[in-house]
Structure formats: structure tokens, C-alpha cells
N, C-alpha and C positions, 0 to 999 in steps of 0.2 A: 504494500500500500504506500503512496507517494504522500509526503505529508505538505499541502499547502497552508502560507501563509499568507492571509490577509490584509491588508493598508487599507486603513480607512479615517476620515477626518468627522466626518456627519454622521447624518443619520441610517446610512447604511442598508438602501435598497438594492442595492449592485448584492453588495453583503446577505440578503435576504432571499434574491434570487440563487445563489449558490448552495444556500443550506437550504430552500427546498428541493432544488435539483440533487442535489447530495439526500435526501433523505426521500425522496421517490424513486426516481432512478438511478439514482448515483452519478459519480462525478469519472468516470471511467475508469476506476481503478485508485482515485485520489483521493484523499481525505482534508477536511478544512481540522488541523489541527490546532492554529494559535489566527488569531486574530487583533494586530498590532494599530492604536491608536496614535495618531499626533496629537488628538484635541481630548484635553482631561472633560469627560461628563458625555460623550457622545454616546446617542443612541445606538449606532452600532455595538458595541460595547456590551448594554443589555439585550441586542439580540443574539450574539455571541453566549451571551451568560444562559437566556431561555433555550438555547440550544445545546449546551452542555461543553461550549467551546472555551478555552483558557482564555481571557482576553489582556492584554496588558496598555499600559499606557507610557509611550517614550516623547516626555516635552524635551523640546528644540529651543525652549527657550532661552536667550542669549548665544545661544553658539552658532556657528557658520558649518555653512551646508558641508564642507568635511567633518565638522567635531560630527557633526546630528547624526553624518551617516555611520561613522566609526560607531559611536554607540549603537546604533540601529545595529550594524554587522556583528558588535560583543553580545548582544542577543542572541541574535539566528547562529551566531556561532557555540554559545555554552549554552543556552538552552533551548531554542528552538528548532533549528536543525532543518528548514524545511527545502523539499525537493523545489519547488515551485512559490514565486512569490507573486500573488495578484493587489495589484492595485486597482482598488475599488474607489473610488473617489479619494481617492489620499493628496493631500495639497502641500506637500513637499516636495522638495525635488533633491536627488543624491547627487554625490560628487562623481565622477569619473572613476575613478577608483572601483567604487563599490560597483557601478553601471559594468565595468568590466568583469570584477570577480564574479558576478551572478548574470552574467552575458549568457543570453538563450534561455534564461531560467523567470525572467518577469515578464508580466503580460499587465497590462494597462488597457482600460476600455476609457476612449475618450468619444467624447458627444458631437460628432462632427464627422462627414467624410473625410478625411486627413489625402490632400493636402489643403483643403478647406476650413480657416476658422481653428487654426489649431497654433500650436508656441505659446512663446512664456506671455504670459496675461490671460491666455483663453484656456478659462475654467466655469466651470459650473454654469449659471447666466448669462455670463459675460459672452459664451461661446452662442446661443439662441439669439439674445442682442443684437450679436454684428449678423448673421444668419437674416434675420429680416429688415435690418438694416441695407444690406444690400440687392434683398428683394428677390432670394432665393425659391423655386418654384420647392424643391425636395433637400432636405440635410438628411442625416443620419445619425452611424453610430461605428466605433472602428474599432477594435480588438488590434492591439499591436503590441512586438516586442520590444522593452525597450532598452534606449541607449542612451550616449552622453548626451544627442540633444534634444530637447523637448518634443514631445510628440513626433519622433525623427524616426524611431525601430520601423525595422521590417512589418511591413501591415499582414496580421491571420486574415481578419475575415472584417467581412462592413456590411452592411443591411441599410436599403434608403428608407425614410419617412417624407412621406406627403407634407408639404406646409400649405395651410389653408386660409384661407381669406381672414383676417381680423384677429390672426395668432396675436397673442400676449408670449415676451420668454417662458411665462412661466407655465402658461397651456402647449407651448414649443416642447417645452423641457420635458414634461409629463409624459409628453406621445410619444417622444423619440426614448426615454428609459421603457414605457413599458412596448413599446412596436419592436425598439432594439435591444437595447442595451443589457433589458431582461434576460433574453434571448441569445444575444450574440455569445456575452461573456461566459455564461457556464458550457453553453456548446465547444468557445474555443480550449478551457479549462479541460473539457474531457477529452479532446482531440489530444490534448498535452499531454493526459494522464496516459492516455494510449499509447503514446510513443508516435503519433501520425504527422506531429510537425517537423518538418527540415527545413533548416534556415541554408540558402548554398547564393551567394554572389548578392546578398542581401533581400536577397528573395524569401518568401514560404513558401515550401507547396507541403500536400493534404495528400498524406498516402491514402 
């Protein structure tokens, strides 16, 4: 059994979709073992905890994006150990270093076709915002591995969502989590747990 680890900063629907996918059909052989917080009090946290999952909490507070990651890494290294690390809404970003040591091993679902709407600033709202700000007919949702730079890894998998007349971000936001993001991330998850992803010339492909 592969043991995944979870990033998460909010409230943890990305997070939710996994532990049911994990407790209906399973995650293809992979297990959500720890479930790692940036943000002290977040709901993911007690979904984690009603699930029966270890949750922990690593603030960032005052340190730069290498101390943050080093601690992050003295974790997964003495006690977490995990095969696979998902980024479920997690709003930090690692230093190079660590993006290397766990290279082909983290998956990030960001809310956007990538290369559309995607880099440092476009997160959570911000990323539906400029989406109909520029008067996009369809966005989405994109499963990718990743690397040193922001929303840059090799793309798994993307799923479109319709934009419809009189969208607000935050009716944007709702359709493309549950049209995609629901969906995309534990399918890419179990693809991983499978052994079906290969990364070759920065490409994926899906045995």
C-alpha cells in the first residue's frame, strides 16, 4: 500500500473528494495516511480527524520558503514517510531543493487549464476573477506534477467546465471543483497509485 500525503490550507474539499474515493472504491492501491496543514484551525484538519486520518499542523510562520520547506521535509522524512505527496489546495510554495528530492512524486490540482490563469498570484478566486475577466467561453481544472516553477510540472490530466452567462468567481469556482477538480484529482491519484504515470521528455503518458 502506497502511503499518501496530503497539503492542505482551507477547508479541504479537494481533501474530501479523496477520502471518499478512498473509502468507496479506493485510491488504486494508495492510502491517505497523514494529512499536513499550513493554516492552524483549518477545516480540512477535522475532516482528516472524522476520517480517522493523522492530521498535523507545520506554520511557516516567519521563515522563508527554504527554512518552511526543510521543516516540511524533517516531517515526511522521521515521521511521515509518504510515497506520494498531493497538494490539495495548499498555498505555499517549496524551494527547489525539496521540488527536486520528491521530483515525480507530487501532484497539485490547480483550477484552470494551465497554461491559462495559472503562476505565482493565481490561486483560489483570484484564478475565476481573471477567467471572466477576460471573457473566457470554458476554464477548467488540471492535475499536474510538480516543479520548481509555479504551476510549470508536467500536466496528468485536465477536464473543461462551461462558463455561463452572469458567472460570479464564486458560482465559477463551485462548478469547476465539483465538474472537475472533484473528479480529476483522485482519478489522477489512483492512476499514480497504479504505477500508470511516466513522466519521459516532460511529458505524461497513461499506461
Amino acid at each position: 500500500m502506497l502511503k499518501i500525503a496530503v497539503f492542505v490550507s482551507g477547508g479541504g474539499t479537494n481533501l474530501q473528494a479523496l477520502i471518499d474515493r478512498q473509502q468507496t472504491k479506493g485510491l488504486g492501491g494508495g492510502e491517505i495516511t497523514a494529512v499536513i496543514s499550513s493554516k492552524k484551525g483549518a477545516y480540512a484538519l477535522e475532516r482528516a480527524e472524522k476520517a480517522g486520518i493523522k492530521g498535523y499542523f507545520v506554520s511557516g510562520k516567519g521563515l522563508s520558503v527554504d527554512e518552511y520547506s526543510r521543516k516540511l521535509d524533517e516531517l515526511l522524512e522521521n515521521e511521515v514517510k509518504p510515497d506520494l505527496i498531493v497538494l490539495a489546495g495548499f498555498l505555499k510554495i517549496f524551494s527547489p531543493d525539496f521540488c527536486k528530492k520528491y521530483s515525480g512524486r507530487i501532484l497539485n490540482i490547480h483550477p484552470s487549464l494551465i497554461p491559462s490563469f495559472c503562476g505565482d498570484g493565481m490561486y483560489g478566486l483570484h484564478v475565476h476573477e481573471a477567467a471572466l475577466a477576460k471573457g473566457v467561453k470554458v476554464t477548467g481544472a488540471t492535475v499536474h506534477f510538480v516543479d520548481a516553477v509555479t504551476d510549470g510540472g508536467p500536466i496528468v490530466m485536465q477536464k473543461a467546465v462551461e462558463v455561463r452567462e452572469g458567472d460570479t468567481p464564486e458560482a465559477l469556482q463551485q462548478r469547476v471543483m465539483e465538474q472537475a477538480e472533484h473528479i480529476l484529482l483522485p482519478d489522477a491519484v489512483t492512476l499514480f497509485c497504479q504505477g500508470r504515470l511516466k513522466i519521459k521528455d516532460g511529458r505524461v503518458s497513461i499506461s
